[in-house]
C-alpha positions as CSV (number, residue, x, y, z in Angstrom):
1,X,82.9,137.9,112.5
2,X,82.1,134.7,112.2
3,X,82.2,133.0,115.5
4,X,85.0,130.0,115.3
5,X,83.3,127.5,116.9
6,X,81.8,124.0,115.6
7,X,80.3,121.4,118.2
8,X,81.8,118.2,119.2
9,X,79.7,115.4,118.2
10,X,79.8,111.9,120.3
11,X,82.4,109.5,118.7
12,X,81.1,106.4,119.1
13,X,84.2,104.9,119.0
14,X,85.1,101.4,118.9
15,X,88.3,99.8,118.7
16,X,89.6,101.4,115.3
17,X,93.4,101.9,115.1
18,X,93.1,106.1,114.8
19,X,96.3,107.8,112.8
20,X,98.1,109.6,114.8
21,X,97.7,113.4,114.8
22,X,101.2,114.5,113.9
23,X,100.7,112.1,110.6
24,X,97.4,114.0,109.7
25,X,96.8,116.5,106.9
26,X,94.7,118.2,109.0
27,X,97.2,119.1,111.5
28,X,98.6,122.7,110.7
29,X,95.1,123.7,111.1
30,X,95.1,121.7,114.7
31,X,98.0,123.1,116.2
32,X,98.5,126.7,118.5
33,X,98.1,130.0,116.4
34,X,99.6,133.4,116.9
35,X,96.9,135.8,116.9
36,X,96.9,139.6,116.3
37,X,97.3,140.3,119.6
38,X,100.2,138.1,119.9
39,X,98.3,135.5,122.3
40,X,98.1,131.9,121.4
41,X,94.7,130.5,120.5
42,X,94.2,126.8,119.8
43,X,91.5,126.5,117.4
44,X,90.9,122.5,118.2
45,X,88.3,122.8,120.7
46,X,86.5,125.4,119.1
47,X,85.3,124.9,115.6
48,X,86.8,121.2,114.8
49,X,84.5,117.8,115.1
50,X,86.9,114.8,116.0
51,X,86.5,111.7,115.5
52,X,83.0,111.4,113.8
53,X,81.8,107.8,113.3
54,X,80.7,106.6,109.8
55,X,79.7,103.1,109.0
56,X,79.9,101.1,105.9
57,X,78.0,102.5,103.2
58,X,77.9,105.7,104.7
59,X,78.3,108.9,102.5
60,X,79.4,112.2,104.0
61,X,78.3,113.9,101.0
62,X,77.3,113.8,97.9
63,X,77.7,115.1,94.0
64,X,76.5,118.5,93.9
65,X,75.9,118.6,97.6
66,X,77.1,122.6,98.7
67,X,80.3,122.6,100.5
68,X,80.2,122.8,104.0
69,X,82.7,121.0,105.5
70,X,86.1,119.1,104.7
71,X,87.3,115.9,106.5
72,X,90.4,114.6,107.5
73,X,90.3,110.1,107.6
74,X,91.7,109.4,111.2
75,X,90.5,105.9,111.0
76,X,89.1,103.3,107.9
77,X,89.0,104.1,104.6
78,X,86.8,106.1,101.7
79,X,85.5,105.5,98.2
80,X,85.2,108.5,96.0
81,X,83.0,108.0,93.4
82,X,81.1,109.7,90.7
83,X,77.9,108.2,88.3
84,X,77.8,108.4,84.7
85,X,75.1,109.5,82.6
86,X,73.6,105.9,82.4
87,X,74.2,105.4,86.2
88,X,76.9,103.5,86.7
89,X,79.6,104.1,89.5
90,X,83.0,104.7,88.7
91,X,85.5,104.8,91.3
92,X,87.9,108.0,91.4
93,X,89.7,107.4,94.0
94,X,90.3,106.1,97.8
95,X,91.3,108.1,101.1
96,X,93.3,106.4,103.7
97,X,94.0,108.1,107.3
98,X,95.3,110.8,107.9
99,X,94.7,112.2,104.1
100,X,91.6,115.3,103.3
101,X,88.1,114.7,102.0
102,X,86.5,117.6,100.1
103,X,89.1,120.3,100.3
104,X,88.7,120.1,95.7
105,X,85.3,121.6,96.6
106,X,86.7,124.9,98.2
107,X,86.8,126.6,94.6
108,X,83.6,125.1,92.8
109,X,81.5,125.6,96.6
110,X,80.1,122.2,96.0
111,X,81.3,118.5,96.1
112,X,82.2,117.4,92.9
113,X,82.0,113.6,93.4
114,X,80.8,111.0,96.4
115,X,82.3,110.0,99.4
116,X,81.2,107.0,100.6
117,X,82.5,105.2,103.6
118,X,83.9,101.4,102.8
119,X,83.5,100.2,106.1
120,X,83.7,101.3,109.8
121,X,85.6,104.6,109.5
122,X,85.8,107.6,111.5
123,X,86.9,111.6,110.3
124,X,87.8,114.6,111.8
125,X,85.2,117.5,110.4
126,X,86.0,121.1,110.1
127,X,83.3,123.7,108.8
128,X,84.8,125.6,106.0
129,X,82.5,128.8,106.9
130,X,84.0,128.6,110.5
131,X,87.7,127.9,109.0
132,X,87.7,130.6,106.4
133,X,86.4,132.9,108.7
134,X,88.5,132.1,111.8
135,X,91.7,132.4,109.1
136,X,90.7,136.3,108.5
137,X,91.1,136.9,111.8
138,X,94.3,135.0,112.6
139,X,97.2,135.4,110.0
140,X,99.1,132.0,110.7
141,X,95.8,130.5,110.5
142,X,95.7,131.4,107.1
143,X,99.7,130.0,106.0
144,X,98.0,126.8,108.2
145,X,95.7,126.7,105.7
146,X,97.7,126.9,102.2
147,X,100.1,124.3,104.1
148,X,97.5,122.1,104.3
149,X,96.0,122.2,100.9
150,X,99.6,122.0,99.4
151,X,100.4,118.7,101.2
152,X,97.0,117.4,100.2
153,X,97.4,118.6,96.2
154,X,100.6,116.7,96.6
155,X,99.3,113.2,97.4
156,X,96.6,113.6,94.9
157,X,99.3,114.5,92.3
158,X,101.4,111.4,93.4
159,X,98.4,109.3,92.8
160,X,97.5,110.7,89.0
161,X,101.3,110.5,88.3
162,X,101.4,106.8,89.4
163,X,98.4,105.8,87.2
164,X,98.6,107.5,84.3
165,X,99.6,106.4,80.1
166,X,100.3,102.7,82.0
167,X,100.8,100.8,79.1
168,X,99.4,97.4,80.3
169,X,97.0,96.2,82.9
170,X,100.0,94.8,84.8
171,X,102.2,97.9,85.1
172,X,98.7,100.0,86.2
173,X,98.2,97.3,88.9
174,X,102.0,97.7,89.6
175,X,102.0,100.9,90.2
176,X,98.6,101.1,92.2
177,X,100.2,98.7,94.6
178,X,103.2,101.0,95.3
179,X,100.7,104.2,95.5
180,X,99.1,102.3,97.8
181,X,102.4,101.4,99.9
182,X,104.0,105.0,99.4
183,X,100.8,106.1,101.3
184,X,100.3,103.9,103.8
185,X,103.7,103.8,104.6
186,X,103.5,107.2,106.3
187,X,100.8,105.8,108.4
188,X,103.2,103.8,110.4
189,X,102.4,100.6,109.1
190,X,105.4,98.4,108.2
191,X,107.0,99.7,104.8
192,X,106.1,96.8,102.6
193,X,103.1,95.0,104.3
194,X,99.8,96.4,103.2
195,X,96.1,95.9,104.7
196,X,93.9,96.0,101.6
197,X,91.0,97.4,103.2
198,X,89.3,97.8,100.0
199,X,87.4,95.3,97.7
200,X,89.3,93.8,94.3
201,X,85.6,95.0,92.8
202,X,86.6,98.6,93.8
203,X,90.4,98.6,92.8
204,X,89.1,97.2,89.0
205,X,86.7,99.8,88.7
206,X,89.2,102.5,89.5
207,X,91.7,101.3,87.3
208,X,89.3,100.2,84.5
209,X,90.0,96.9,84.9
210,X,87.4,93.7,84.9
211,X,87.5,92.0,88.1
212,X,88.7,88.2,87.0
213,X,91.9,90.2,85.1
214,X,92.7,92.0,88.4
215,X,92.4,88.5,89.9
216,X,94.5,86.9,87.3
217,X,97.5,89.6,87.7
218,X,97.3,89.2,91.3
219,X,97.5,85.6,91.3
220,X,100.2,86.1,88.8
221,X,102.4,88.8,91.3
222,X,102.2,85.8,93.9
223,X,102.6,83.1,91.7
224,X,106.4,85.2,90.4
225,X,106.8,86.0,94.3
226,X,106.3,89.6,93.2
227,X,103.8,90.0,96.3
228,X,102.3,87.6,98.6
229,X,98.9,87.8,99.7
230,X,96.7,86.2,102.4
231,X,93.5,87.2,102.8
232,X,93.6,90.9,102.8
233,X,97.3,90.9,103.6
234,X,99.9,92.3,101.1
235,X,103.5,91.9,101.8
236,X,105.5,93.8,98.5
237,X,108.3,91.2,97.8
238,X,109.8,92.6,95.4
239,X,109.7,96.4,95.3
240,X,112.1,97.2,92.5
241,X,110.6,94.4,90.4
242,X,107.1,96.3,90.9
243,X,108.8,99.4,89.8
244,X,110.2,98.7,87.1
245,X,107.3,97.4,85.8
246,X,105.3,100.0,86.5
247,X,107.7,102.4,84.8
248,X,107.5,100.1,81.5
């Protein structure tokens, strides 16, 4: 077998507000397993890297790149991106703490898109060899393991559902705002106030959008007191307003 073990690597922390562990998608694979000889085996210490630093610009993988690992955010937030055939970057999606990295790469064995680090971040970094192989030899591992995968299939899901056949620019930015507030939310961040760690360059490319008319609908939200913004502080105003919208 497989031995279930993957070394720590140094943090390098700094003074990044880390989610908190019960918040995590990575947990069920983080806490206390039965094993087959009924002893209790915690499989943290052994095969999981915590709290690897990754500065801005930093990609932990790449497009074609052979899976090795998955990653749980505990701290900043990540780009996924992918270049079309005349090298352009579009912008699939963005991971927020406590939600999985890489985990769509189990069934192809290799990353399907970039994932690139938008500023000071940190993850937690499992090795899927070690994983896979520690979950053959430890049944609960294993429902650990489809728990985990479910709970991350279901925020991706929440995000397509949210964004897709929008019929205007304004209900698509509508209803990225209140993606972005049903998933930070979680992260024990006041229910309607949003840090927008990402760029208005990045949220346009992601939802096809040019950059001045995501500017314009912002400034519109605030000018209807829809949202207010300073800086990159969102406070969400008007909720049902938003919703509404983006359900037009």
């Amino acid at each position: 077998m497989t031995q279930c073990k993957l070394d720590m690597e140094a943090t390098g922390e700094k003074n990044h507000k880390y989610i908190a562990c019960e918040r995590c998608a990575m947990q069920p694979i983080c806490l206390p397993v039965k094993t087959q000889q009924s002893t209790t085996l915690s499989l943290t210490d052994q095969y999981l890297a915590k709290r690897t630093p990754s500065q801005k610009d930093h990609y932990l993988f790449t497009q074609g790149q052979p899976l090795t690992d998955i990653f749980a955010v505990c701290s900043g937030t990540y780009k996924l991106t992918k270049l079309s055939k005349f090298n352009e970057e579009k912008v699939l999606g963005f991971r927020f703490p406590g939600e999985l990295i890489g985990e769509d790469a189990l069934h192809p064995k290799t990353y399907t898109h970039n994932a690139i680090a938008i500023g000071d971040s940190s993850v937690c970094r499992v090795n899927v060899d070690n994983l896979l192989a520690c979950s053959q030899a430890v049944p609960d591992l294993q429902l650990s393991l489809v728990e985990l995968l479910t709970r991350q299939s279901f925020i991706s899901q929440a995000q397509f559902e949210s964004l897709i056949a929008k019929k205007s620019a304004e209900s698509l930015v509508a209803a990225f705002l209140l993606n972005l507030k049903q998933r930070l939310s979680s992260n024990e961040q006041p229910s309607n106030e949003l840090t927008l760690s990402i760029s208005k360059d990045n949220i346009a490319n992601f939802l096809g959008l040019r950059r001045e008319t995501l500017s314009r609908i912002f400034s519109k939200f605030q000018k209807e007191q829809l949202i207010q913004q300073s800086k990159k502080q969102i406070i969400i105003l008007a909720p049902e307003t938003l919703e509404n919208m983006a359900n037009s």
